[in-house]
DSSP file (Angstrom, degrees, kcal/mol; ACC not computed):
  #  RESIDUE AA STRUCTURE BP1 BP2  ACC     N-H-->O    O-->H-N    N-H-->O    O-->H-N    TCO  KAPPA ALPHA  PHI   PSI    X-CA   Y-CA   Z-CA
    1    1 A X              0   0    0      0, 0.0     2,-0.3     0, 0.0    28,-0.0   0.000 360.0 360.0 360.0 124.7  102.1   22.1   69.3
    2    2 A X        -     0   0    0     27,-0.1     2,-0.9    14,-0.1    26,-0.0  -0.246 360.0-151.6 -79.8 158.8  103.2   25.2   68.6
    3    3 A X        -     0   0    0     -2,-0.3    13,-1.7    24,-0.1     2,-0.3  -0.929   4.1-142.9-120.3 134.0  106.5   26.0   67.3
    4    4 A X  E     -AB  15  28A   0     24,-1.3    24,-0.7    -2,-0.9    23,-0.5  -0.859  15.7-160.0 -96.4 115.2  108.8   29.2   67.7
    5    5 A X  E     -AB  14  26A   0      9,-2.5     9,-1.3    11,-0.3     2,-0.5  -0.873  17.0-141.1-122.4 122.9  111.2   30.8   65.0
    6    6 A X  E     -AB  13  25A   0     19,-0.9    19,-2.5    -2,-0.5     2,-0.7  -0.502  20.5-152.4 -70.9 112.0  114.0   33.0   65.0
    7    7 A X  E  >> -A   12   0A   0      5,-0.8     4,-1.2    -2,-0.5     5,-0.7  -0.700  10.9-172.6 -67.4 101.3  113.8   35.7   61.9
    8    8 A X  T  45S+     0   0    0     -2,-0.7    -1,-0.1    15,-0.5    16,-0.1   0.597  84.1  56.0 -70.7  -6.4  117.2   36.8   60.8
    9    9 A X  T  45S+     0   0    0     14,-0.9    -1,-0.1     1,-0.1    15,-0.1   0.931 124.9  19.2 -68.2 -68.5  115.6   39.4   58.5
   10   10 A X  T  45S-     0   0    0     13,-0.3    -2,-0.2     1,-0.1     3,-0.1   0.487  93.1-129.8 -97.4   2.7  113.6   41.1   61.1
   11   11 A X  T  <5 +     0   0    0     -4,-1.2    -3,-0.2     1,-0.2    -1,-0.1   0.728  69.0 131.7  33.8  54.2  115.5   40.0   64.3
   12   12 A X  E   < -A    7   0A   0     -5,-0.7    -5,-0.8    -7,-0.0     2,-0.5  -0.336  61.0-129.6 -96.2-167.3  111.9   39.1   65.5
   13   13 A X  E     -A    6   0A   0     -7,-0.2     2,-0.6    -3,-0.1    -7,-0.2  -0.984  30.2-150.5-144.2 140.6  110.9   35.8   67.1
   14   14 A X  E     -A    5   0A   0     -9,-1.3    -9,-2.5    -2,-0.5     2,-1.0  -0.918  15.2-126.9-125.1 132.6  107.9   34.5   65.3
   15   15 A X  E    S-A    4   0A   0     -2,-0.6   -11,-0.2   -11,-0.2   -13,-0.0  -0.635  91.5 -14.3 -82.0  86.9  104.7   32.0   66.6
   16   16 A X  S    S-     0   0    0    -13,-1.7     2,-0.4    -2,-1.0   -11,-0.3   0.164 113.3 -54.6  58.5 175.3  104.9   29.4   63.9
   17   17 A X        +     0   0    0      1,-0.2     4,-0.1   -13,-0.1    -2,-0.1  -0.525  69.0 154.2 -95.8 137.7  106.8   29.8   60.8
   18   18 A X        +     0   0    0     -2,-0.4    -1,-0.2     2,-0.1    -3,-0.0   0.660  61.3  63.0-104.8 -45.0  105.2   33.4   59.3
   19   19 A X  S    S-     0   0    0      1,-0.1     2,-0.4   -14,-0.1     5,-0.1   0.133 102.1 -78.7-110.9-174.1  108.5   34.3   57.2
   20   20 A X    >   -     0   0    0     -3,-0.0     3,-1.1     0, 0.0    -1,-0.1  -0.725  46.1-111.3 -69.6 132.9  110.2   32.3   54.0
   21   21 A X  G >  S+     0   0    0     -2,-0.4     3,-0.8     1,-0.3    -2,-0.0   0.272 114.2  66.5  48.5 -33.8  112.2   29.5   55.1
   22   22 A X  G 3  S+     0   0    0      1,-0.2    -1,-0.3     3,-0.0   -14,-0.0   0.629 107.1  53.3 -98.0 -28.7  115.9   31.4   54.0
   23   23 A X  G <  S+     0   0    0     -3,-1.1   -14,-0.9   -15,-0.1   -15,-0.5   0.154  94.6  82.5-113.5  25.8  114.8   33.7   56.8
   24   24 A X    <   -     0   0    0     -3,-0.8     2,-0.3   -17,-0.2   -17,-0.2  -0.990  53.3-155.1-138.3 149.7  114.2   31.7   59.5
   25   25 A X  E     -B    6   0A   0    -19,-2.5   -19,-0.9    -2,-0.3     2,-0.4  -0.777  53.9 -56.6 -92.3 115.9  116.2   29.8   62.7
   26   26 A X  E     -B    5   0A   0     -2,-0.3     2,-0.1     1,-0.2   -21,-0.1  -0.826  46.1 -80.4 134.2-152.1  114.1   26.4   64.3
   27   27 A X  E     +     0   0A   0    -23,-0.5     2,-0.4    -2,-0.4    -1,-0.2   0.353  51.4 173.1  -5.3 147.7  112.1   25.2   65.4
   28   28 A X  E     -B    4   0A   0    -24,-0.7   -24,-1.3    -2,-0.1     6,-0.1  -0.936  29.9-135.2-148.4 152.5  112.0   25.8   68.9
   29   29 A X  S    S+     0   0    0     -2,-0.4     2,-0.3   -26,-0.1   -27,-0.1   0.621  82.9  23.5 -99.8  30.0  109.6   25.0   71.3
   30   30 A X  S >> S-     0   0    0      1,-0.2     3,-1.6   -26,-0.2     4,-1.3  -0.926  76.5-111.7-157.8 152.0  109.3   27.9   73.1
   31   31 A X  H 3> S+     0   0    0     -2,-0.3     4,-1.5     1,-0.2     5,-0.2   0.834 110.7  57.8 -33.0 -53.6  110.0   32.0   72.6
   32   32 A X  H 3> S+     0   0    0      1,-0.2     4,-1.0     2,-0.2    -1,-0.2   0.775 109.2  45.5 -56.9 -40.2  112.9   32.2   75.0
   33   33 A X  H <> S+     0   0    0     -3,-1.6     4,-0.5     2,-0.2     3,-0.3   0.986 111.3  47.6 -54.6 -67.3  114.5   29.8   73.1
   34   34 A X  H >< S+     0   0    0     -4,-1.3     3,-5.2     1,-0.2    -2,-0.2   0.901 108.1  59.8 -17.1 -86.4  113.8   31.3   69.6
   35   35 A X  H >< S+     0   0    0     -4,-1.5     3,-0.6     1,-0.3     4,-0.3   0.696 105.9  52.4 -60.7 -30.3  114.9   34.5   70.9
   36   36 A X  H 3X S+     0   0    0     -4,-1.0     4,-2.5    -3,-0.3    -1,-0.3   0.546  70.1 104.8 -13.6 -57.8  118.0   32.9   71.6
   37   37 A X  H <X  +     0   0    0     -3,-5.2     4,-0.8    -4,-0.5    -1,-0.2   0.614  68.2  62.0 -31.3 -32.3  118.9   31.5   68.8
   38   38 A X  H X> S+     0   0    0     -3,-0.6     4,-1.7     1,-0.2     3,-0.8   0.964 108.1  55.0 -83.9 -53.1  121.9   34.0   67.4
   39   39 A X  H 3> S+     0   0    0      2,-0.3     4,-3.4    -4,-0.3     5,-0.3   0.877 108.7  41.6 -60.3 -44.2  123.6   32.9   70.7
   40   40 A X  H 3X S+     0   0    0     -4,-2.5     4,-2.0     1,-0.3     5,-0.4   0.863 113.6  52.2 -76.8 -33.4  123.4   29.2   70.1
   41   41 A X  H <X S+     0   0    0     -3,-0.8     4,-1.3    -4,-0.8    -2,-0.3   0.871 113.0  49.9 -75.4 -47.2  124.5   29.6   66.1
   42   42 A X  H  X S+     0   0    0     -4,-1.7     4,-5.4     2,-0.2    -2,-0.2   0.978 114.8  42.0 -73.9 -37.9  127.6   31.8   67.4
   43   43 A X  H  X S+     0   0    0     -4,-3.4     4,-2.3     1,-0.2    -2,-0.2   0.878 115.5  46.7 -77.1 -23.3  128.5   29.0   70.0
   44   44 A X  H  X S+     0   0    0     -4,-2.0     4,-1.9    -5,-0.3     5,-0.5   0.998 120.1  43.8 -43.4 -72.1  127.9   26.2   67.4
   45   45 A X  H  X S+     0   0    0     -4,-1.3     4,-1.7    -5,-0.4    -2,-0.2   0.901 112.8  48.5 -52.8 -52.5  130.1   28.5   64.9
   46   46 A X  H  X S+     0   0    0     -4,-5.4     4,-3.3    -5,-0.2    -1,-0.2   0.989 112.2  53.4 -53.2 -58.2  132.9   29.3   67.6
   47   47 A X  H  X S+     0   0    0     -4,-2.3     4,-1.2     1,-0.3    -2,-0.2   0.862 110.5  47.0 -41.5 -41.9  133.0   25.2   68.6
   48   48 A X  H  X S+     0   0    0     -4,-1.9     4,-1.5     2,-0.2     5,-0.3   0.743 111.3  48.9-102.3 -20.5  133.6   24.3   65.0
   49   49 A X  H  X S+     0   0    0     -4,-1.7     4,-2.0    -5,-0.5    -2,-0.2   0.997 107.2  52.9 -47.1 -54.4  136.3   26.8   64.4
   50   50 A X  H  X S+     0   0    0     -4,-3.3     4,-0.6     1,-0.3    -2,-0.2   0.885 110.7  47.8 -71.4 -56.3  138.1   25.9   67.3
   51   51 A X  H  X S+     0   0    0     -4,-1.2     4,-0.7     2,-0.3    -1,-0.3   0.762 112.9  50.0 -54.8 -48.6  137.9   22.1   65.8
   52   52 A X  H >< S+     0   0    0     -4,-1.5     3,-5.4     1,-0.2     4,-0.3   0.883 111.9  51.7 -58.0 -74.5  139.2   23.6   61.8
   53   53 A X  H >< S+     0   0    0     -4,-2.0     3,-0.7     1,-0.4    -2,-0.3   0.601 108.8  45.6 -57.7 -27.7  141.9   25.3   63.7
   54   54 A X  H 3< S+     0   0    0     -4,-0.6    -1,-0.4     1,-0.3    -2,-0.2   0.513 107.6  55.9 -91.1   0.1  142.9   21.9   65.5
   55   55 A X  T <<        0   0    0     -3,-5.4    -1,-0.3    -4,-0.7    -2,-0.2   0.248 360.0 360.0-111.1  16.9  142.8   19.9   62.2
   56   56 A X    <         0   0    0     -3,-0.7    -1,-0.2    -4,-0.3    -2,-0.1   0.092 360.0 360.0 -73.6 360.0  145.6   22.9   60.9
């Protein structure tokens, strides 16, 4: 099956893993997703802020 990775070096979305491991986002199992990725890492990132901030 192939697998889809989001590069955070090149902002590309790569068709199996191509890159270094330290520069890459996934699996995912399809481009759309991959390309995606930033968005889903901000809202993960916003969600557990909001969660520190309640443990304040």
């Amino acid at each position: 099956m192939t697998q889809y990775w989001y590069n955070v070096t090149t902002n590309q979305v790569e068709k199996d893993a191509q890159s270094g491991w330290k520069e890459l986002i996934g699996p995912y199992d399809s481009h759309e997703e991959a390309e995606s990725a930033l968005d889903k890492v901000r809202q993960r990132n916003d969600v557990a802020d909001a969660l520190d901030e309640d443990d304040d």
